[in-house]
C-alpha positions as CSV (number, residue, x, y, z in Angstrom):
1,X,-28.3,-55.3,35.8
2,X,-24.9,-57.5,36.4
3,X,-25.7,-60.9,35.7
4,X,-22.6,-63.5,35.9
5,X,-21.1,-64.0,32.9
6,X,-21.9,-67.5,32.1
7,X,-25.9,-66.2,32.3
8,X,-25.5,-63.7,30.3
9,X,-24.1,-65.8,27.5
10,X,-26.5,-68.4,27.8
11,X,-29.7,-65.8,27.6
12,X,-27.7,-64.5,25.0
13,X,-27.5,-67.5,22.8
14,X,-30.6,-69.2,23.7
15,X,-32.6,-66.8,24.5
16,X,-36.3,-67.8,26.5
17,X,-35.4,-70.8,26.5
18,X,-32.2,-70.1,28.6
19,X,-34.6,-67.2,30.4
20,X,-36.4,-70.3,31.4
21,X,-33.8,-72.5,32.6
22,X,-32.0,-69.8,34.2
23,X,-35.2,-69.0,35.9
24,X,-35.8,-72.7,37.0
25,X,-32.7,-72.5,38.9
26,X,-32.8,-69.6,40.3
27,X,-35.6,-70.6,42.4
28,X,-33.8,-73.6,43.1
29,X,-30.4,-74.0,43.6
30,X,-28.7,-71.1,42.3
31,X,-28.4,-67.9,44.3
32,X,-29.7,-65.5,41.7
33,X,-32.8,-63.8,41.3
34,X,-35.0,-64.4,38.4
35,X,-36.3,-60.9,38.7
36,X,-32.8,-59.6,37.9
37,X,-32.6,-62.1,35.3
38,X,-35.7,-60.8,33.6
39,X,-34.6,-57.3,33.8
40,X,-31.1,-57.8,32.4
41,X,-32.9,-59.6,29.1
42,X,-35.1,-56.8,28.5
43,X,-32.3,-54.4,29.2
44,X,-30.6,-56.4,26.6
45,X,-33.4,-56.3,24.0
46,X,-35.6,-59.6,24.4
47,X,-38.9,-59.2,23.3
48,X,-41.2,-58.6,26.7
49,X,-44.1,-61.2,26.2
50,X,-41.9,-64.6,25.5
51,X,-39.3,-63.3,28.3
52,X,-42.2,-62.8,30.4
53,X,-44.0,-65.7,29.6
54,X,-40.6,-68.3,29.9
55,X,-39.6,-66.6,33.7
56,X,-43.1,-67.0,34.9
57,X,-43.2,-70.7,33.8
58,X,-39.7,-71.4,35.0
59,X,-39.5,-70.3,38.0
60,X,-43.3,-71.2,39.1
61,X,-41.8,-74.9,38.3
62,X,-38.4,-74.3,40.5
63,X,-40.9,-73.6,43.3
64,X,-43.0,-76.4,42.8
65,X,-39.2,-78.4,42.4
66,X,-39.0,-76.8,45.6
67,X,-41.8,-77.7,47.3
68,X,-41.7,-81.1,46.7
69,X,-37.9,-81.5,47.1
70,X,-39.1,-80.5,50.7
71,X,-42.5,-82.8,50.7
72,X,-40.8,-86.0,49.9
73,X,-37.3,-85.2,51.8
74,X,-39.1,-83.6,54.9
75,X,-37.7,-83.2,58.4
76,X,-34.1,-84.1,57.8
77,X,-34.0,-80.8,55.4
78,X,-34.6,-78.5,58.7
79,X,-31.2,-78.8,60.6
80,X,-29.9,-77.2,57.0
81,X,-32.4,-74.9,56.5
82,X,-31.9,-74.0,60.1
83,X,-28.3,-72.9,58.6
84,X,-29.2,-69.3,56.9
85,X,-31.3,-66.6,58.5
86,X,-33.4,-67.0,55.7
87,X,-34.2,-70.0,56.5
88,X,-34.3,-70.0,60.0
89,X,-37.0,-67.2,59.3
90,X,-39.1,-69.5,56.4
91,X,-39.3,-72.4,59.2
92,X,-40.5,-70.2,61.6
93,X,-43.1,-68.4,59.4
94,X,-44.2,-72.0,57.7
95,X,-44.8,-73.2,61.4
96,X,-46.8,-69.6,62.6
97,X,-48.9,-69.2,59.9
98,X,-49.3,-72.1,57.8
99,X,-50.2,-71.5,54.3
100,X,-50.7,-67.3,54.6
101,X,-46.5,-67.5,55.3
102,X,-46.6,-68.2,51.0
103,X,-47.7,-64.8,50.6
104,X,-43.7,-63.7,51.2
105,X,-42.9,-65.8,48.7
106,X,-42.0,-63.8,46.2
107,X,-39.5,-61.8,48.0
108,X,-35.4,-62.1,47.3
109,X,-34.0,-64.0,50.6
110,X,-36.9,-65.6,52.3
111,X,-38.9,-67.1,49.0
112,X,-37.6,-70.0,48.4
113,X,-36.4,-71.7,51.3
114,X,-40.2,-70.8,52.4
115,X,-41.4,-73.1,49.0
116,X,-38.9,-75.9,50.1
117,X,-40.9,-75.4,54.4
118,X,-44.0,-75.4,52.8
119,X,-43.4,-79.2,51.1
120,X,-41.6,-79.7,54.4
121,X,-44.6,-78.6,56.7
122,X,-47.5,-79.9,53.8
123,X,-49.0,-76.9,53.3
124,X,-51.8,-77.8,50.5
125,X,-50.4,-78.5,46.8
126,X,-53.3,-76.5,45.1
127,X,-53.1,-73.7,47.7
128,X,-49.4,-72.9,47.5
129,X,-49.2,-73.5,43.4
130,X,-52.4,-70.7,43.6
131,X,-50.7,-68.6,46.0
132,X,-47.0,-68.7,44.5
133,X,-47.4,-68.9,41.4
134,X,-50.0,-65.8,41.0
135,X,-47.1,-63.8,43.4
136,X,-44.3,-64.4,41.1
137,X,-45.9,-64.0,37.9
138,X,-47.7,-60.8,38.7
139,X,-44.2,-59.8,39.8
140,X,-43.1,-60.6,36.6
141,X,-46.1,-58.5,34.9
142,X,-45.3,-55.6,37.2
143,X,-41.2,-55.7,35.5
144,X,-42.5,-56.7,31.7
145,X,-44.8,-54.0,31.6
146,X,-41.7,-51.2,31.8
147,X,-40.5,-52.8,28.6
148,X,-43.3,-53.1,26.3
């Protein structure tokens, strides 16, 4: 797994705690992908639990970053969603099927610009959080579990 350099060094020296940053802004502003991230530290020898553990709870809290970067900025964020085919796609899935669109979440492209339509559209707090949050950490469980 080729991780930029900078990430590796950080995971490297820091360790979860960098697992966890890196994974916060991976759902947010940086185009990486937290999975990747998680697989190149286990590759690399981190222990499975705390890498496990520090990617689930950083990158559930770059969703919710997500989500209510798009709650409390709303409409004016559509014209650049509208941008990207991924986004194009989130808006139009937020808009079709409401909350159920969260359960794509998880995937590479389409994830997160779907966390930043759901704040955009109001999709319930305590509905995405259970929906998102369950996807990627299960996702996380499903990677972990090859390294322990």
């Amino acid at each position: 797994m080729s991780l930029p350099l900078w990430m590796s060094e950080f995971i490297q020296n820091y360790g979860t705690i960098a697992l966890f940053v890196t994974s916060f802004i991976a759902a947010t502003i940086v185009p990486a992908s937290s999975a990747a991230i998680l697989l190149a530290a286990l590759a690399g020898g981190a222990s499975a639990v705390p890498a496990f553990i520090a990617c689930s709870i950083g990158n559930s809290l770059g969703c919710a970053a997500n989500y209510w970067i798009g709650f409390l900025i709303g409409k004016p964020l559509i014209p650049r969603l509208e941008k990207s085919k991924s986004g194009k796609k989130a808006l139009e899935y937020t808009t079709k099927y409401g909350t159920w669109s969260l359960l794509v979440s998880w995937t590479p492209f389409l994830g997160d610009p779907i966390t930043i339509a759901a704040g955009i559209f109001r999709v319930n707090f305590f509905k995405f959080s259970l929906i998102v949050y369950s996807l990627r950490i299960v996702g996380y469980a499903i990677i972990a579990v090859f390294f322990v």
